[in-house]
C-alpha positions as CSV (number, residue, x, y, z in Angstrom):
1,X,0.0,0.0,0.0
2,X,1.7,3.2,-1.0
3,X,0.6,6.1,1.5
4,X,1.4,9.4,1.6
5,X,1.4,11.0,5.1
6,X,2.1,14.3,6.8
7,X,2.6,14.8,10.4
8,X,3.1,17.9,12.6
9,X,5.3,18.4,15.2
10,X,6.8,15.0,17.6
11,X,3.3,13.9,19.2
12,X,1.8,13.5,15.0
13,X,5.3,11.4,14.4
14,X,4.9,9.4,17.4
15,X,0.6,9.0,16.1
16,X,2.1,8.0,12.9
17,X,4.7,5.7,13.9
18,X,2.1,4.0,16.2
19,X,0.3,3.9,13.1
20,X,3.0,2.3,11.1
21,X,3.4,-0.4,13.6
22,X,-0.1,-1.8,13.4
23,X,0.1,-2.3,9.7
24,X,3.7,-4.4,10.8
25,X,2.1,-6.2,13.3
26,X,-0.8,-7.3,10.8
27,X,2.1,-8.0,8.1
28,X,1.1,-5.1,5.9
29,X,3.5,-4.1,3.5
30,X,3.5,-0.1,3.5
31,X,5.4,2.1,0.7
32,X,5.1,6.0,2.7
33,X,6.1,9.2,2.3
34,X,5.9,12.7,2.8
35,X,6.4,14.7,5.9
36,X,8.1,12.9,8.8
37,X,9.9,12.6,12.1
38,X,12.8,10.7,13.5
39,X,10.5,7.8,14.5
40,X,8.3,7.7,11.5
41,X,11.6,7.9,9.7
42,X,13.4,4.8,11.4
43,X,9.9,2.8,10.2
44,X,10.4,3.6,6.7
45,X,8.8,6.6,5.9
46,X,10.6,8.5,2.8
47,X,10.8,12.2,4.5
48,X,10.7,15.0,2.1
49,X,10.7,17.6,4.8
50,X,11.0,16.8,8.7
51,X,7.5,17.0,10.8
52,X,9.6,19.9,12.9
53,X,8.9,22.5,9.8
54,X,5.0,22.4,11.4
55,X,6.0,23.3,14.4
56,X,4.0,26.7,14.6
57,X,1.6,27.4,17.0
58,X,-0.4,30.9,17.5
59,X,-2.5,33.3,15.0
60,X,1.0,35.6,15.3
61,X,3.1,32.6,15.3
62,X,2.0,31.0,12.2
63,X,1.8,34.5,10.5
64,X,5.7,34.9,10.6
65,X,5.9,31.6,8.8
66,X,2.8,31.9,6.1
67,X,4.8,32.0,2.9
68,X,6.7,29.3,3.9
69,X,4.1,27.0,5.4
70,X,1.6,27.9,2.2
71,X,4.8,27.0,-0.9
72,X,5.4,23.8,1.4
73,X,1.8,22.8,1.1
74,X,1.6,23.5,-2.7
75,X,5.2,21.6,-3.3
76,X,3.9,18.8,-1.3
77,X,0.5,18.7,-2.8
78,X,2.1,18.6,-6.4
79,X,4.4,15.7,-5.3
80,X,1.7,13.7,-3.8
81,X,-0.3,13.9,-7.1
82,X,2.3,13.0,-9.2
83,X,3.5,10.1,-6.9
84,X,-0.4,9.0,-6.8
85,X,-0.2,7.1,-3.3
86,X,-3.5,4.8,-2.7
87,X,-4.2,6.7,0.7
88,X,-3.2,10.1,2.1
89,X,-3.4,10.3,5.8
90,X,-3.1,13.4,7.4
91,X,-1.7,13.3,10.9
92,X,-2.9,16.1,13.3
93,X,-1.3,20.1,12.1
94,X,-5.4,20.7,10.7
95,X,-4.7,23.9,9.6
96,X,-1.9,22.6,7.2
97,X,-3.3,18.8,6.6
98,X,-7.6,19.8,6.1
99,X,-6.9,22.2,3.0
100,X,-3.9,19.7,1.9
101,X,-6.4,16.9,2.4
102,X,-9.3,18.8,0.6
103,X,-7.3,19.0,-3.0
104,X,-6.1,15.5,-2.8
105,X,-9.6,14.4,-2.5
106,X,-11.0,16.4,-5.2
107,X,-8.3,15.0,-7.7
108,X,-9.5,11.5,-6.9
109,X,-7.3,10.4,-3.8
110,X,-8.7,8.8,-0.2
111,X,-7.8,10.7,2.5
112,X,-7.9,9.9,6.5
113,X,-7.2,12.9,8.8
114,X,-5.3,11.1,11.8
115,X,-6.7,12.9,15.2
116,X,-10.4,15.3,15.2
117,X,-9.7,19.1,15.5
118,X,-11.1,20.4,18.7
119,X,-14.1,22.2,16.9
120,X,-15.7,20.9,20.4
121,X,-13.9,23.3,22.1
122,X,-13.0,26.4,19.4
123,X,-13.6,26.8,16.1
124,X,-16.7,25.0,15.3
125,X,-17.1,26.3,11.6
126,X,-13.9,24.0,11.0
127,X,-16.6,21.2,10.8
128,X,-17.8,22.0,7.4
129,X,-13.9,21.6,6.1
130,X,-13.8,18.5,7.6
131,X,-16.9,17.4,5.6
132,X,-15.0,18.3,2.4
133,X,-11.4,17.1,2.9
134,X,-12.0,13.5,4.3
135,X,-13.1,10.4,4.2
136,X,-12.5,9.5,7.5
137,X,-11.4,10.8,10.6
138,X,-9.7,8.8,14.0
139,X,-10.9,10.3,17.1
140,X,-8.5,9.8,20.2
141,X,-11.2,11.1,22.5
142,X,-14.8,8.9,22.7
143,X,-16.7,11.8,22.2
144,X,-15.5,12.6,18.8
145,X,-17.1,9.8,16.6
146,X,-20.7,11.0,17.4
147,X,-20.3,14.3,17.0
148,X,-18.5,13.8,13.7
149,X,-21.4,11.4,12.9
150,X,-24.0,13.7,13.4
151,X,-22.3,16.0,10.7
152,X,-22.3,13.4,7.8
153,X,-18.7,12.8,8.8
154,X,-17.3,8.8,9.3
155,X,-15.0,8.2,11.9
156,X,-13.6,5.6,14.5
157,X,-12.6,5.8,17.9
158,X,-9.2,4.3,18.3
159,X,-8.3,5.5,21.6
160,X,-5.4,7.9,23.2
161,X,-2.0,6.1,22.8
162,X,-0.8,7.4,26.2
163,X,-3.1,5.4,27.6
164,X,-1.7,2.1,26.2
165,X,1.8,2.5,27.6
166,X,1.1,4.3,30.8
167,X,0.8,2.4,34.2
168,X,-2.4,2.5,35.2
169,X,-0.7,2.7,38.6
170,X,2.7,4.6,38.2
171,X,5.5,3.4,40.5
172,X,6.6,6.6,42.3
173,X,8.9,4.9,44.6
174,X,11.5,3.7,41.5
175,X,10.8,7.6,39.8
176,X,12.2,9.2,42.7
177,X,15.2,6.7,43.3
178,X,15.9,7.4,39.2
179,X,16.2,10.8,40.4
180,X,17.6,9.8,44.1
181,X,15.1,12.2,45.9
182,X,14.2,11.0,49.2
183,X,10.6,9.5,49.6
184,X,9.8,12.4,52.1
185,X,10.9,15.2,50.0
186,X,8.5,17.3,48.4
187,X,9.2,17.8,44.5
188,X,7.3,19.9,41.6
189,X,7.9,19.2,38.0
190,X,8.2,21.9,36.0
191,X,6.6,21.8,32.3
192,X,6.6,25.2,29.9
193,X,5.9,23.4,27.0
194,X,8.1,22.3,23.9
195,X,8.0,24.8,21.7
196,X,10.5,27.8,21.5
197,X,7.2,30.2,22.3
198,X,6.0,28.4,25.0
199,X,9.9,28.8,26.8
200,X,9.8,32.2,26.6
201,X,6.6,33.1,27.0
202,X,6.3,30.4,29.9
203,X,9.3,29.8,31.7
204,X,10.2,33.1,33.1
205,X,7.2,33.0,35.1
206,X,7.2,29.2,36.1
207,X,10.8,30.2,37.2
208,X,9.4,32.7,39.4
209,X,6.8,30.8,40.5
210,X,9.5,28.4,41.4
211,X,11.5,31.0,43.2
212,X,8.5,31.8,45.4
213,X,8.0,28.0,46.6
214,X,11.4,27.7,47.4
215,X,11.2,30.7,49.8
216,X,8.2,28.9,51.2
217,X,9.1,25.5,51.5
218,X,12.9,25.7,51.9
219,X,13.7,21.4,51.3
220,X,11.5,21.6,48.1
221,X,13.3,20.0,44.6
222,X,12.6,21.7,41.2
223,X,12.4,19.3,38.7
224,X,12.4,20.9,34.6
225,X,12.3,18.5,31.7
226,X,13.7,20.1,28.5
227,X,12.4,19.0,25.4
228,X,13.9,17.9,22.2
229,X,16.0,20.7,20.5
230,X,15.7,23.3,23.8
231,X,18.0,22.6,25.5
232,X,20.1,26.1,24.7
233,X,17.1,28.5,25.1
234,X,16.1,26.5,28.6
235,X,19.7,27.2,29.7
236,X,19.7,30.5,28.9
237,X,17.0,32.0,30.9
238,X,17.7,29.0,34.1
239,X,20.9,30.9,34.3
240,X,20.1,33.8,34.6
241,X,17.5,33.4,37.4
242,X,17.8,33.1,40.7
243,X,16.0,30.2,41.4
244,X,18.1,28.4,38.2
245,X,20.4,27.6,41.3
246,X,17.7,25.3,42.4
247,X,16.4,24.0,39.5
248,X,17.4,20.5,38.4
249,X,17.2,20.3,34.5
250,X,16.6,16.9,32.6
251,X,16.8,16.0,29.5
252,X,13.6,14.5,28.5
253,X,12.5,12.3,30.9
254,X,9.3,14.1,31.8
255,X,6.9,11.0,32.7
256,X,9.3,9.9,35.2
257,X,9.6,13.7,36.7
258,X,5.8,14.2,36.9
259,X,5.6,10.4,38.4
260,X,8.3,11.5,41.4
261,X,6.5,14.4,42.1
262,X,4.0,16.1,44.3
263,X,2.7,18.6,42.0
264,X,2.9,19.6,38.6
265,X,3.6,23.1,37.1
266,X,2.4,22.4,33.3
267,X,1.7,24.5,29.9
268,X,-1.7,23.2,28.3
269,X,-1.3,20.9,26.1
270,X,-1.3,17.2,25.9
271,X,1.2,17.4,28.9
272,X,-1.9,17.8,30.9
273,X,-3.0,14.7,30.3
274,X,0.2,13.3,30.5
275,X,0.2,14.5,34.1
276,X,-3.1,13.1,34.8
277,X,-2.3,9.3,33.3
278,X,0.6,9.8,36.4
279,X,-2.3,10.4,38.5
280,X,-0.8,13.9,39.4
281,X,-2.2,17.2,41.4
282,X,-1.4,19.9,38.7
283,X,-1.7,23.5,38.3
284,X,-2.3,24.9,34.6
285,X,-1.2,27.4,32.8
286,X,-0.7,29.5,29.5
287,X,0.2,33.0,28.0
288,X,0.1,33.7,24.2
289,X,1.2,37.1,22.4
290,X,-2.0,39.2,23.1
291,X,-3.2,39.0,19.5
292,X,-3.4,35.4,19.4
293,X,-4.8,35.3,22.8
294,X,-7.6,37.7,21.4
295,X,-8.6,35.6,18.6
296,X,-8.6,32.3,20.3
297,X,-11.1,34.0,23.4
298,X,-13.6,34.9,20.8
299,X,-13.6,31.4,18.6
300,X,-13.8,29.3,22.0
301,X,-16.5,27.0,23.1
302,X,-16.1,25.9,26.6
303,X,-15.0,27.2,29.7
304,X,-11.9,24.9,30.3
305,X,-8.4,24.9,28.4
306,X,-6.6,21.7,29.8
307,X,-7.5,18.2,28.5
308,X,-7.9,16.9,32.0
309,X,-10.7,19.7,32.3
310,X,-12.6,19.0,28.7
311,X,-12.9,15.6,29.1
312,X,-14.3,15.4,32.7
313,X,-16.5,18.4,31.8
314,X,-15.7,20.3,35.0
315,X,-12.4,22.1,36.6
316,X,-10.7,19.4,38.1
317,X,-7.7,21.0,38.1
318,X,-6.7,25.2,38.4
319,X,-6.1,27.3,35.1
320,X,-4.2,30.2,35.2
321,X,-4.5,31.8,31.4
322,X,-2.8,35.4,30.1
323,X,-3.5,38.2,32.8
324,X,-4.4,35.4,35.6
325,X,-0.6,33.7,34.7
326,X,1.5,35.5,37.5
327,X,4.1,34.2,39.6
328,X,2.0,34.5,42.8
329,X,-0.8,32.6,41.4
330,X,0.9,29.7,40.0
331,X,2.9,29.4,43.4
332,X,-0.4,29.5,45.7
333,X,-2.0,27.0,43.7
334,X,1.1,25.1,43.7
335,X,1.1,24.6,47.1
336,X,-2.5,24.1,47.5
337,X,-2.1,21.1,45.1
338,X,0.6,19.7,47.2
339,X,-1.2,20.0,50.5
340,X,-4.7,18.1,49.4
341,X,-6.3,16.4,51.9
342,X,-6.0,12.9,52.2
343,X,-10.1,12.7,51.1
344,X,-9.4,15.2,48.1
345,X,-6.5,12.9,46.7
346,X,-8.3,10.0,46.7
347,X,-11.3,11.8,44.6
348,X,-8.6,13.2,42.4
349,X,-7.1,9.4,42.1
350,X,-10.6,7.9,41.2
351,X,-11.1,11.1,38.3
352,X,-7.7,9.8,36.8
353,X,-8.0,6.3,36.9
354,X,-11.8,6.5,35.2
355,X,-10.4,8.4,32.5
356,X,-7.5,6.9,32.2
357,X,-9.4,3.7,31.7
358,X,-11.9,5.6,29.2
359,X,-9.1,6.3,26.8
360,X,-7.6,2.5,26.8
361,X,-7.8,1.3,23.7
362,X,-4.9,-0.9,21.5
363,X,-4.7,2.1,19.2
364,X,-2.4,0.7,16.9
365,X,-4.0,-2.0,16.1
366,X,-7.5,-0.4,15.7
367,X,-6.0,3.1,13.8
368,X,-4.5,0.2,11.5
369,X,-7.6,-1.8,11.0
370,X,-9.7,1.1,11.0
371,X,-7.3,2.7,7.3
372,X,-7.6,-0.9,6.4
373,X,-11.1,-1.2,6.4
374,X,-11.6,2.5,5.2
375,X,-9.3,0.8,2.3
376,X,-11.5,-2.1,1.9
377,X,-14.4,0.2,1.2
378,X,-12.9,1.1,-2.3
């Protein structure tokens, strides 16, 4: 099967290559190519740019790299045509992958968009270009398959992959001897985010957030995963704060830092989640340029942000967004988090494991059999 696929940023090479390995694990020869990461890469996938160029998030964001993103999308759509793969799939990045997706299909070509846009929390009108641009959609979240349904629109549920390979009961004891912290030492795990806006739009303030709780509670460990290709920009501004002196940066390794901590400090984003498959107290947070900010406002649906939040339709966990994203607020909600009562953390355990157990699915195996069967239905 010759498939062309396009996935944005690390978490659409990772869907991808969880992708890939289903069709291995069913013995399904697969000839792809198009835009890639490192581990759709090492599966086979014939990269003609690297999934890192979609890296853009943010109306103001994105507008810096327009030209760029729109001659990549018309290369790559002129490639695909003339390479005529049996299937496109589009793998998350909707704002680059629903218009690619749209003239693929009108010239004749199948196309599967790889993860529903949130048009249940912003952007509803993005429905209608979902309608046009595929043939069908997999939905990590359970809700997504009858709401697309209702709209004329086939999809599957194939599940969150997080959910597959995290513990349903995380072993805290070996985190924290990975990291040799004492059992009775209180940490927080720091996470700005993983993109270069995120760092320095986030971190100063997490840093003096940090600052503030290490005045308070003198024995406490800092904890700061740095992702992928940040480790320079991370450095800079931990160095030149005073609580860097305190801060103990990793590279990668951020499961295992939320799983040995107390609390978590996070960017919204999938991390969220991430934080609550460890089962983890967290406080949330974002800041945007105030542009960007002011477009998303007036396009959302809901009154929550972080994925924890959305799914359980209520606030689970504290957001601190824009204005409300000050040092003083992070670090009092911080240590609120760490000082639940032994009643609230048992609720808060019960919330996690119930949706951890919602989003459980093999998703390799059903994203793979789902394109198969999508396949099978000429």
């Amino acid at each position: 099967m010759k498939l062309g696929m396009v996935a944005g940023e690390a978490s659409g090479d990772l869907l991808g290559a969880l992708l890939l390995d289903g069709f291995k694990q069913q013995s399904l020869e697969v000839d792809a190519f198009g835009i890639a990461g490192p581990r759709m890469q090492k599966l086979g996938v014939e990269a003609w740019w690297h999934s890192d160029a979609l890296a853009v998030r943010g109306y103001v964001e994105v507008l810096k790299h327009y030209w760029r993103i729109v001659r990549m999308r018309n290369q790559i759509t002129d490639r695909l045509l003339e390479a005529k793969p049996d299937l496109f799939i589009g793998i998350d990045a909707p704002d680059f992958n629903l218009v690619l997706e749209k003239r693929l299909r009108h010239k004749g070509i199948k196309t599967i968009h790889m993860v529903c846009p949130s048009i249940w929390a912003w952007r509803p009108e993005r429905i209608n270009l979902i309608r046009e641009s595929c043939d069908h959609v997999l939905c990590i979240f359970p809700f997504e398959v009858d709401l697309l349904r209702a709209n004329g629109i086939s999809a599957t549920y194939i599940g969150h992959p997080l959910a597959d390979v995290m513990p349903m009961s995380p072993d805290v004891s070996r985190a924290r001897e990975h990291f040799d912290i004492p059992a009775d030492q209180p940490v927080v795990a720091l996470l700005p985010g993983s993109r270069h806006s995120e760092i320095e739009y986030l971190l100063p303030v997490f840093l003096d957030a940090a600052l503030i709780l290490k005045k308070r509670i003198p024995e406490l460990k800092l904890l700061l995963p740095v992702a992928p290709g940040l480790t320079n920009l991370v450095h800079r501004f931990v160095s030149q704060h005073e609580a860097g002196q305190w801060v103990k940066c990793l590279q990668g390794q951020a499961q295992t830092a939320m799983v040995a901590s107390d609390a978590v400090l996070v960017a919204s984003g999938t991390a969220t989640l991430e934080a609550a498959l460890c089962k983890k107290p967290m406080v949330v947070a974002y800041r945007m340029p105030a542009l960007s900010w002011w477009i998303t406002q007036r396009k959302r649906l809901q009154p929550w942000v972080a994925l924890p939040n959305i799914l359980c339709e209520r606030f689970v966990v504290p957001e601190f967004l824009q204005e409300a994203c000050t040092a003083e607020n992070l670090a009092q909600a911080v240590q609120q988090q760490m000082q639940l009562s032994a009643s609230s953390q048992r609720s808060l355990r019960s919330t996690w494991d119930a949706l951890h157990a919602s989003l459980m699915r093999n998703t390799s195996i059903c994203a793979s059999q789902a394109v198969r069967q999508v396949m099978a239905n000429g």
